[in-house]
N, C-alpha and C positions, 0 to 999 in steps of 0.2 A: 504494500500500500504506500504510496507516493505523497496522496494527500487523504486526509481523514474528511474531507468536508463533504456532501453532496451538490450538486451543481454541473452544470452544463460545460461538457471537456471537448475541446476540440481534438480531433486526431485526423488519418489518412488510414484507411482500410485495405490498401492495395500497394506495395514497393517489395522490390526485386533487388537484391543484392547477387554480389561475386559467387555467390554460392548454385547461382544458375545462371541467369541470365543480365544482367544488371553490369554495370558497370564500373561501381562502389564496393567499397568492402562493407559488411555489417558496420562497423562500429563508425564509420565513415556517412550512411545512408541516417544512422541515426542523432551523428551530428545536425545532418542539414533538417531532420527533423526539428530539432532542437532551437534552431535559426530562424527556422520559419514559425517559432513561435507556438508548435504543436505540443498538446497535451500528450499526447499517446502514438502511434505507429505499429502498424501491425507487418510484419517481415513476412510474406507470403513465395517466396520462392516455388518456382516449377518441379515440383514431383520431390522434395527432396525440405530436409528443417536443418541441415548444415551449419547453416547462420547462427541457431540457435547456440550452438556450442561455443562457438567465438566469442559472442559478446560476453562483455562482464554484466556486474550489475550496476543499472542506473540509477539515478538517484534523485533527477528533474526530470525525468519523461519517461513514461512508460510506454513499457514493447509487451507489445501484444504478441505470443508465438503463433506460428501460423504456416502453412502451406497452398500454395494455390493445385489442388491436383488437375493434373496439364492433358483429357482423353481427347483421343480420336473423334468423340462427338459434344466435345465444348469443355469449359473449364469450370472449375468450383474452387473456392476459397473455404479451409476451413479451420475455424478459431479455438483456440485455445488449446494446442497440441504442446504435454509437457513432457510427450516419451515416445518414444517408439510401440508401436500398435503393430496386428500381428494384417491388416488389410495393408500398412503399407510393402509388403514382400512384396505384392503387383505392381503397387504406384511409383518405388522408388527403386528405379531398373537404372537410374543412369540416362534415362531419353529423356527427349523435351516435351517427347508427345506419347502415350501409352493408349492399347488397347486393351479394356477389363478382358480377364478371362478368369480361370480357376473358382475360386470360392466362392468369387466376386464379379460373376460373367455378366450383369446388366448396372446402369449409373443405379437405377432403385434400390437393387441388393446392397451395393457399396455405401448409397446415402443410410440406409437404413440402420446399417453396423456404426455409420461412424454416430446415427444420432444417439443410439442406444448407450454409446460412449459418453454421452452431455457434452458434444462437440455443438461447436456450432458452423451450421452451413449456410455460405452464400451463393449464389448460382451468378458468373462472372459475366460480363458483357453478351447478354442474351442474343442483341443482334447485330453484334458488328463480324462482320465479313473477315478472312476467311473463316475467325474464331467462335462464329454462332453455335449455341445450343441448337446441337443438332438430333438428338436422343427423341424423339416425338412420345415414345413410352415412359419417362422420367414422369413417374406418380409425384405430383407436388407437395404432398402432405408431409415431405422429408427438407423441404427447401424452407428454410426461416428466415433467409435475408436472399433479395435480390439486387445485385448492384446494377440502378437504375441512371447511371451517372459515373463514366468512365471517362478515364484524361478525354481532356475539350481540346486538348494540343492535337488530337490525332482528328486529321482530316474529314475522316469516313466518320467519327462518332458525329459530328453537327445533324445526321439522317438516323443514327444507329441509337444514343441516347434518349429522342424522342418518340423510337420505337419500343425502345424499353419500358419508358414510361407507361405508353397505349399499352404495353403488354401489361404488366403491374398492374397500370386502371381496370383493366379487365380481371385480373386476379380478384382485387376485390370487389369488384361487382357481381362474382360470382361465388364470394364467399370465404376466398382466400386470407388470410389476414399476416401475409407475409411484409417482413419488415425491409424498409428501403434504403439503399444505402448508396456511399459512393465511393469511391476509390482512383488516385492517379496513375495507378498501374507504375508506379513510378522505374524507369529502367536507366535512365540518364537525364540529364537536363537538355534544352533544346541549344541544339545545333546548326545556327542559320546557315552558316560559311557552310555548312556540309551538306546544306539539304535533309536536316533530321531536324523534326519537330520536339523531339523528346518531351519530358513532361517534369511540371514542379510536386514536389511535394507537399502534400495540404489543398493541391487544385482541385476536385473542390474537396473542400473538408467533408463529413461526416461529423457534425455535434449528438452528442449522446448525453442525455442526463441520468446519473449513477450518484449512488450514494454513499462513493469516495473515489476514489482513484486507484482502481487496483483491477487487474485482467478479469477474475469475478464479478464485479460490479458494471464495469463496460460490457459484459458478454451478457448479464443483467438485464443491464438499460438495452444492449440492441434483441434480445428474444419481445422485453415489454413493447417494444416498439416507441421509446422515448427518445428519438432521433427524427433530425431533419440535415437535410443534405443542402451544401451553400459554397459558391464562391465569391460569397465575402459579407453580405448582410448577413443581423443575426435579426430572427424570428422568434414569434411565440404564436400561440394558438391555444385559447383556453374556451371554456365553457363552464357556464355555471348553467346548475339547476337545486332546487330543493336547497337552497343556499351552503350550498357544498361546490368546490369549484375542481375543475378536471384538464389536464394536458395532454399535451402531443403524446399520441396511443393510448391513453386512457380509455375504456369501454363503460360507456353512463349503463347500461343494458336495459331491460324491459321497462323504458318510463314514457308517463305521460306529461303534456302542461307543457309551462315554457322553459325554453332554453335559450340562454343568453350565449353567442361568441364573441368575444374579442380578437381581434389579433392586432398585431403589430410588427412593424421591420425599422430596424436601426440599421447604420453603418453602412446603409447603401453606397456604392461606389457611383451610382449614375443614375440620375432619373429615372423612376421603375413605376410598374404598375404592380399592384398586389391583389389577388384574386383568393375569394373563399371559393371549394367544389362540393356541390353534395353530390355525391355516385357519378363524381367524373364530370359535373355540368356547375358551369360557372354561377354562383345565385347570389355575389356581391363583390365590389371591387372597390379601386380606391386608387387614384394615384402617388407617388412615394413622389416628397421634392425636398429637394437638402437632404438628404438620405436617410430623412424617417417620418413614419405615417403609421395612420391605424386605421381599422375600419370596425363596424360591429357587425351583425345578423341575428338576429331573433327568429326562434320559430318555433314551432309548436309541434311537440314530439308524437307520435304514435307507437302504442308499448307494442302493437304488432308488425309494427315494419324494421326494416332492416338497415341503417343508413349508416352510412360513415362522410367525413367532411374533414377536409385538408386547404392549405394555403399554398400559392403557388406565387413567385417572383418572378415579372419579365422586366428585362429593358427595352428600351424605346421602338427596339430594332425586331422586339419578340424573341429576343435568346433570352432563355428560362438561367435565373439568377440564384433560386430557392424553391425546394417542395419539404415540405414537412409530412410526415406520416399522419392518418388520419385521427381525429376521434371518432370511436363508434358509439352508434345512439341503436338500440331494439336487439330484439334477438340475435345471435350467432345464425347466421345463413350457413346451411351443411350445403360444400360442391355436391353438384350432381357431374362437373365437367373438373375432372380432376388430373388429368395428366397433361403435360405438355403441349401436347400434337391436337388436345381439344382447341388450344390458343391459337397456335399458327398457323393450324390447316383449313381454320374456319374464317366468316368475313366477321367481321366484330375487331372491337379492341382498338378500337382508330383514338387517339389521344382527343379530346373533345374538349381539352383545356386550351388548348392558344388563342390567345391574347386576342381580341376583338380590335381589329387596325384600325376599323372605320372612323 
């Protein structure tokens, strides 16, 4: 534990060291963590927790242990690996890129063992090209973080991030209540003399609120879903009702009467519009000037329906700034469309949130 306090920690979900692919040593990667000001960093290396062993112990920033496992039909990040596990004999061959077989012959089997572990899984850049989830059978009921927001330095995400979204939106609209996340994939810094975009670290962050500072507590706050993803405003999103007040992933559940939202953005970097969603459709807005604003929404609950409501951040130009995880309001929706390939193979899931230009 780093720090004893509860509160809102900024970190980076996604960076690559010498240990695979990266171009930094560990202890070098969580310098420049360190620089940019970051609470936390989670060391996710290709097939392989190498890094792990190098670093010492820190003492202003916490490391999160981690691996990204690197298959043949898309990648997954997963948190809080403090050993060797007996599924890694398949994932850590030495390749960049592995195909399951033995014990562990489909992505399901293998998510399934490592959740049984109290790991926690994220499902990596769902639709960016050549590295999309491609597994159509991947039962979602294993996946607890989707990284909805991968480095913005890479060309292809400005189309691929926004589809993740549309996919996520459609997760919970069907019932999913999977947590979102973002990550820089960090593997160097950019490169212009070389023609390499590379990426920063903290681009965008991931805030999590946890109540302290310690790899349990962050791997806490992201299963509660008390995270919003940002490159560079900070957000809130509250709701009262029954004069009890509720945050980002909080679930009010089967109530009626009114419900009051708030929200608010600071620290904006550029003139922004800021938008409430109920199921994915914009129902209040607000323009951000001098880089802070708020807005409210009132409504009036149904203890049999099923809703959830998030805040989204654009600037001027409609590149999305901030998305916070929802609160839900009514019952738990049980999927009837529960694996992957219900998402992609079907027409639905179009992001419904961008920003109104007119």
């Amino acid at each position: 534990m780093l720090n004893p306090k509860a509160g809102w920690y900024r970190g980076d979900l996604h960076a690559h060291t010498t240990a695979s692919d990266g171009d930094y040593p560990p202890s070098l990667v969580v310098g420049i963590a360190r620089a940019e000001g970051l609470d936390f960093v989670a060391i996710t290396d290709h097939n392989t927790i190498g890094a792990l062993s190098e670093l010492g112990e820190t003492r202003d920033i916490l490391v999160i242990p981690g691996m990204e496992i690197t298959l043949d039909d898309g990648d997954l990040n997963v948190f809080g690996i403090q050993a060797w596990r007996d599924w890694m004999e398949i994932v850590c061959v030495g390749q960049p890129r592995v195909s399951l077989a033995g014990s562990y012959p489909t992505t399901t089997e293998l998510m399934h063992r490592i959740a049984l572990e109290g790991l926690l899984i994220s499902m990596n850049h769902p639709c960016l090209r050549p590295w999309e989830w491609q597994d159509r059978g991947t039962e979602l009921r294993y996946v607890h973080c989707l990284e909805i927001w991968n480095d913005p330095y890479w060309p292809d995400n400005v189309y691929a991030n926004p589809q993740a979204v549309a996919l996520w939106t459609a997760w919970l609209n069907a019932g999913h209540r999977v947590t979102a996340i973002g990550g820089s994939d960090y593997h160097y810094p950019p490169r212009p003399e070389e023609g390499k975009s590379g990426e920063r670290l903290g681009l965008p962050s991931t805030y999590v609120y946890a109540e302290e500072l310690s790899v349990n507590a962050i791997i806490t706050g992201l299963r509660r879903r008390r995270a919003y993803v940002s490159l560079g405003p900070r957000v809130s999103l509250q709701a009262r009702h029954a004069g009890r007040l509720y945050e980002i992933g909080d679930d009010l559940g089967q109530v009626s009467g009114a419900i009051e939202f708030t929200a608010a953005v600071s620290n904006s970097p550029v003139n922004a519009r800021a938008q409430i969603l109920h199921n994915g459709q914009v129902v209040a807005e607000t323009l951000i000037r001098s880089g802070q604003g708020s807005l409210e929404l009132g409504i009036l609950a149904d203890s049999a329906r099923s809703d959830w409501y998030r805040l989204d951040v654009w600037d001027e130009k409609g590149a999305r700034l901030a998305i916070t995880n929802p609160i839900f309001v009514g019952p738990s929706r049980v999927p009837l469309l529960y694996k992957y390939g219900d998402f992609v193979d079907s027409p639905g899931g179009q992001d419904a949130s961008q920003p109104n230009q007119g």
